[in-house]
C-alpha distance (Angstrom), angle and dihedral (degrees) to the residues before:
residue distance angle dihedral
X1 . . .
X2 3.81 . .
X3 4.07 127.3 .
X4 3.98 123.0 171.1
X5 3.61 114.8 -126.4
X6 4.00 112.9 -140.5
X7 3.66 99.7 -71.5
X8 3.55 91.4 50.1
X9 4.04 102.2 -108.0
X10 3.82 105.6 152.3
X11 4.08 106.2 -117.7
X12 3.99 110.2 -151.9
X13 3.95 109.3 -146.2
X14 4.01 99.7 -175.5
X15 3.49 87.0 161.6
X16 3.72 140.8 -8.4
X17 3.82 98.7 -123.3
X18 3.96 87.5 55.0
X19 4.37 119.9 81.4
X20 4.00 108.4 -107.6
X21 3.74 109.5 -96.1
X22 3.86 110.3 -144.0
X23 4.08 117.6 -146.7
X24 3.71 136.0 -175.7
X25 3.78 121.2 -129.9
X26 3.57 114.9 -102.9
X27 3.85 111.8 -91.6
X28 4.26 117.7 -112.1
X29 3.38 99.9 -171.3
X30 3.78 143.0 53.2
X31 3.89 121.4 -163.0
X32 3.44 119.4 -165.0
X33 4.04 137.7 -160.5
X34 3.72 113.9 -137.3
X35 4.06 112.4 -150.6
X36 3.99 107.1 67.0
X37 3.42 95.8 -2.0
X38 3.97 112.1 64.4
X39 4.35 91.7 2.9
X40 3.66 131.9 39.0
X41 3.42 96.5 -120.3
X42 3.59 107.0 120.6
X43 3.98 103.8 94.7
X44 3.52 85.4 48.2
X45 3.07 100.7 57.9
X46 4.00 91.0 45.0
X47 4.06 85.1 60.9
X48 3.57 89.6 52.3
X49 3.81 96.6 52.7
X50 3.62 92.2 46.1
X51 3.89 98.0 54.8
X52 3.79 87.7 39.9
X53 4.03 87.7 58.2
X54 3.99 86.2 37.9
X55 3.62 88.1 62.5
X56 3.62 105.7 52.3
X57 4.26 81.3 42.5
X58 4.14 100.3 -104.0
X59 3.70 99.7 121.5
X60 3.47 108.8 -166.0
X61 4.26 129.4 -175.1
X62 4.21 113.3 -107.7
X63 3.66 87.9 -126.6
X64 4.07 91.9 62.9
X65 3.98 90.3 40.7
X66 3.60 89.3 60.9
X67 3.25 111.0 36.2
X68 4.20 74.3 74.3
X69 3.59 98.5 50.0
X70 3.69 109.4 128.6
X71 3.86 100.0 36.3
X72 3.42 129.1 104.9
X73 3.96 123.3 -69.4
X74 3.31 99.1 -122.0
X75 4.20 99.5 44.0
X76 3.36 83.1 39.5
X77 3.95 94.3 56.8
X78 3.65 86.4 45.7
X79 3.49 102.5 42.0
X80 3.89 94.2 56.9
X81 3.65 89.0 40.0
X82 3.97 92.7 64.0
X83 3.93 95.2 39.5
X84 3.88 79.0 75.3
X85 4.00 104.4 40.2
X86 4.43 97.8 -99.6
X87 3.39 124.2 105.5
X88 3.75 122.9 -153.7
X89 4.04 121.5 -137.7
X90 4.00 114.2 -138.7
X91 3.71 98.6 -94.2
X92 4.34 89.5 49.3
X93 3.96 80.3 51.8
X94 3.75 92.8 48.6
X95 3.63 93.4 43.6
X96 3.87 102.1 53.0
X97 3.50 91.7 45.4
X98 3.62 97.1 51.6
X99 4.00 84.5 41.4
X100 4.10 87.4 48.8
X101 3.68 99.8 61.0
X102 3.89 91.9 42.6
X103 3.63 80.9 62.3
X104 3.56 99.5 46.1
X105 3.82 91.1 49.5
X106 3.82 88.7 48.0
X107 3.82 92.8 55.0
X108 3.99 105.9 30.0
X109 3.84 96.4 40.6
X110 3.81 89.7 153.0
X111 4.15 123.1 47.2
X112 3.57 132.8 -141.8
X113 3.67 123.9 -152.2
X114 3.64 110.4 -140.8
X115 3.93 122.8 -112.1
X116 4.03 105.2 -63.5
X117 3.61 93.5 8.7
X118 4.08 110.1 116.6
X119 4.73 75.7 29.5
X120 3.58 89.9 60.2
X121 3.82 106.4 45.0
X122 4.28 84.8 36.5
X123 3.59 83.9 58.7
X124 4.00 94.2 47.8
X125 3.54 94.0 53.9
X126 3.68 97.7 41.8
X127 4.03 84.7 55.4
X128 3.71 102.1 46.0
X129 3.50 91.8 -112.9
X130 4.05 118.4 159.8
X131 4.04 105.6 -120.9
X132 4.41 131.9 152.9
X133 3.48 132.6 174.7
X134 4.17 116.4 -112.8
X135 4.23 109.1 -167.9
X136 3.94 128.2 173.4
X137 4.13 74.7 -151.6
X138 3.30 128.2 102.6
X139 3.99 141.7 -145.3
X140 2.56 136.8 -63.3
X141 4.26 87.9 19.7
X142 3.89 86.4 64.5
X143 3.76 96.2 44.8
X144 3.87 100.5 91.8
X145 3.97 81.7 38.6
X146 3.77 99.7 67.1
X147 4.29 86.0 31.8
X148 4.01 87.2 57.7
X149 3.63 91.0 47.4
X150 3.71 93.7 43.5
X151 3.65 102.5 -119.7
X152 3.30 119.3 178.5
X153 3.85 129.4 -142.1
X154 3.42 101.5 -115.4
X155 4.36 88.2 61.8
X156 3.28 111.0 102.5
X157 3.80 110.1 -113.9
X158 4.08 120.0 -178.3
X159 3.85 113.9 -177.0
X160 4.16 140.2 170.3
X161 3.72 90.6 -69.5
X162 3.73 98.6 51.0
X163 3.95 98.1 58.1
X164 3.85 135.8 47.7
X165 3.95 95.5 -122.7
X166 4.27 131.9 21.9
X167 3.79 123.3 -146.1
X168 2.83 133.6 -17.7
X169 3.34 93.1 37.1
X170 4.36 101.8 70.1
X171 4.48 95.8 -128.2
X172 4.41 85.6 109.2
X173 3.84 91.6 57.7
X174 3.81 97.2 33.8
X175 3.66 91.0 54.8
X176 3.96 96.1 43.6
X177 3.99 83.5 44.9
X178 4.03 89.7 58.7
X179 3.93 93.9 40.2
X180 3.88 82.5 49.5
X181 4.01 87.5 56.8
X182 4.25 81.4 -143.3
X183 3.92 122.8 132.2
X184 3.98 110.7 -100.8
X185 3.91 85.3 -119.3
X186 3.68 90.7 55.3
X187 3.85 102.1 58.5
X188 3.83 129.3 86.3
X189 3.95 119.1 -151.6
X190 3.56 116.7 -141.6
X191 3.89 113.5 -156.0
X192 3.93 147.7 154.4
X193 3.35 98.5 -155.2
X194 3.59 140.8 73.5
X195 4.08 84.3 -127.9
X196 3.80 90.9 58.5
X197 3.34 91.9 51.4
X198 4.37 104.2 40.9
X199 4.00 76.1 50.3
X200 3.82 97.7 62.0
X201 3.81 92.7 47.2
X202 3.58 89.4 57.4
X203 3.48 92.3 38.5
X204 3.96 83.9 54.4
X205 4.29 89.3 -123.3
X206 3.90 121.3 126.0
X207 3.85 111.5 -118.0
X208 3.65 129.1 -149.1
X209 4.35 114.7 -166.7
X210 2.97 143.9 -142.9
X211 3.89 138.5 -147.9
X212 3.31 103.7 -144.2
X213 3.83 99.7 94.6
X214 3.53 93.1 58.3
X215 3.96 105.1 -86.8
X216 3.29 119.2 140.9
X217 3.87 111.3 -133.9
X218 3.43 100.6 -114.3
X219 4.22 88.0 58.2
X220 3.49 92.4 51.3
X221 4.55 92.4 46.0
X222 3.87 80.0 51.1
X223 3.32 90.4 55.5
X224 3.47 97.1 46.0
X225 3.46 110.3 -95.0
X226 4.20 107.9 166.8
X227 3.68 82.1 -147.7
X228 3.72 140.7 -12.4
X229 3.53 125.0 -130.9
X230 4.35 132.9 -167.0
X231 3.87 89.1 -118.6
X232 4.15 137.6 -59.6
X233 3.74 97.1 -53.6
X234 4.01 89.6 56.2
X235 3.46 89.1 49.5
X236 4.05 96.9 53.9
X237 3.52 79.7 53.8
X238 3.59 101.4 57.0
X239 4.31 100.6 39.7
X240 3.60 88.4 127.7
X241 3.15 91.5 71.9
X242 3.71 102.7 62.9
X243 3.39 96.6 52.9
X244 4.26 97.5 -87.6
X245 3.40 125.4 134.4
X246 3.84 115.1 -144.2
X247 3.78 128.9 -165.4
X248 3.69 106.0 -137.8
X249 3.53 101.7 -147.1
C-alpha cells in the first residue's frame, strides 16, 4: 500500500513489519543551461569579459572571470569589479555587457555543441520526453547557440531578458518550469556551474552537473549536484539513471 505524507512523497507500506521506504516521483522534465553545458562556449566567453573590462581599464585574471561564468551580467559586472577595489554605476554595467557580447559574437561567430549535445536533446524528442532550455544569455548572443544545436522553435527557451533576475537567484528555471506545464518537483536542472546548480535548490529542482564548463566535481556535489556527469554525451548514456526510459532504436 502507498499513502503521501504532507508534502506529497509517496510512502511504500509493503508490509507492516517492514520500515516505510520513502521515494520521489519520477522526474518529466529536463531543463538544461546552454553555455558550458550543451556548447563550448565558456572560455569564450571568459576572453570576451576580460577585453570588455580591459577596455574600460579594470584588468582582471581569466581564472576570476570564470569562476563567474553563468551569473547574471550585471552581478557579474559588479562582482568582478569589486574583487579589484572599483565599483561600476548602472550605465558602466549596461555598457560592458552590451560591449561583452559584441565581443563574443565577433570572436565565436560559429558554435559548437559539446560531445552528446545535439545526441542528447535528438534523443529527448524522439522519446517524448519533456525538455527547455534556461540561459542567463541573451539574444541575439544565444541565437547561433540554439541554431548549432538544432533547436527548434517550438522548445521552450527562457533567457536574461525574459525574467526579472538570472542565476543564482532560481526566476530562469521557474519560468521554463511553468512554460514546461511540469510540477517543480518533477524537473531536473542540468548545469555546469555552481550558479546553475545554487539556483535549482532555491528553485526547489534537483540538479545533475556537468564538467564541461570547467567545475571540478566536487564544486558542483557541493553545490548540490544529484549527480555529476563528464559532459552531454555521458549523460545520454546514463538516462536510466534518472528515472527516463529511452527507446534504443
Amino acid at each position: 500500500m502507498e499513502s503521501p505524507d504532507e508534502d506529497g512523497i509517496g510512502i511504500a507500506h509493503p508490509d507492516p513489519a517492514t520500515p516505510a521506504v520513502a521515494y520521489w516521483p519520477s522526474m518529466l522534465a529536463l531543463i538544461f543551461d546552454l553555455d558550458g553545458t550543451l556548447v563550448d562556449t565558456v572560455y569564450a566567453h571568459v576572453y570576451a569579459w576580460q577585453r570588455a573590462l580591459l577596455e574600460i581599464d579594470l584588468p582582471v585574471d581569466g581564472w576570476r572571470i570564470h569562476r563567474r561564468i553563468g551569473m547574471s551580467g550585471g552581478l557579474f559586472a559588479r562582482a568582478v569589479a569589486r574583487e579589484i577595489g572599483r565599483g561600476l554605476t548602472d550605465e558602466e554595467s549596461e555598457a560592458l555587457q552590451r560591449r561583452h557580447g559584441e565581443i563574443f559574437r565577433e570572436i565565436l561567430p560559429e558554435r559548437r555543441p559539446l560531445p552528446g549535445a545535439v545526441e542528447l536533446l535528438e534523443t529527448l524528442r524522439r522519446n517524448n520526453v519533456t525538455f527547455g532550455i534556461a540561459t542567463s544569455g541573451r539574444r541575439p548572443e544565444i541565437d547561433q547557440s540554439l541554431i548549432a544545436l538544432g533547436v527548434p522553435d517550438d522548445v521552450v527557451v527562457v533567457e536574461r531578458g525574459d525574467v526579472l533576475r538570472a542565476k543564482p537567484e532560481p526566476d530562469l528555471f521557474l519560468a521554463c518550469q511553468q512554460r514546461l506545464s511540469v510540477p517543480i518537483h518533477e524537473c531536473y536542472v542540468i548545469g555546469d556551474a555552481v550558479w546553475d546548480l545554487l539556483a535549482a535548490r532555491r528553485a526547489g529542482m534537483l540538479s545533475v552537473g556537468l564538467l564541461s564548463g570547467g567545475y571540478g566535481e566536487d564544486e558542483l556535489r557541493a553545490a548540490g549536484a544529484f549527480r555529476v556527469y563528464r559532459d552531454a554525451q555521458e549523460l545520454l548514456e546514463s538516462l536510466d539513471e534518472l528515472g527516463i526510459a529511452i527507446d534504443p532504436g
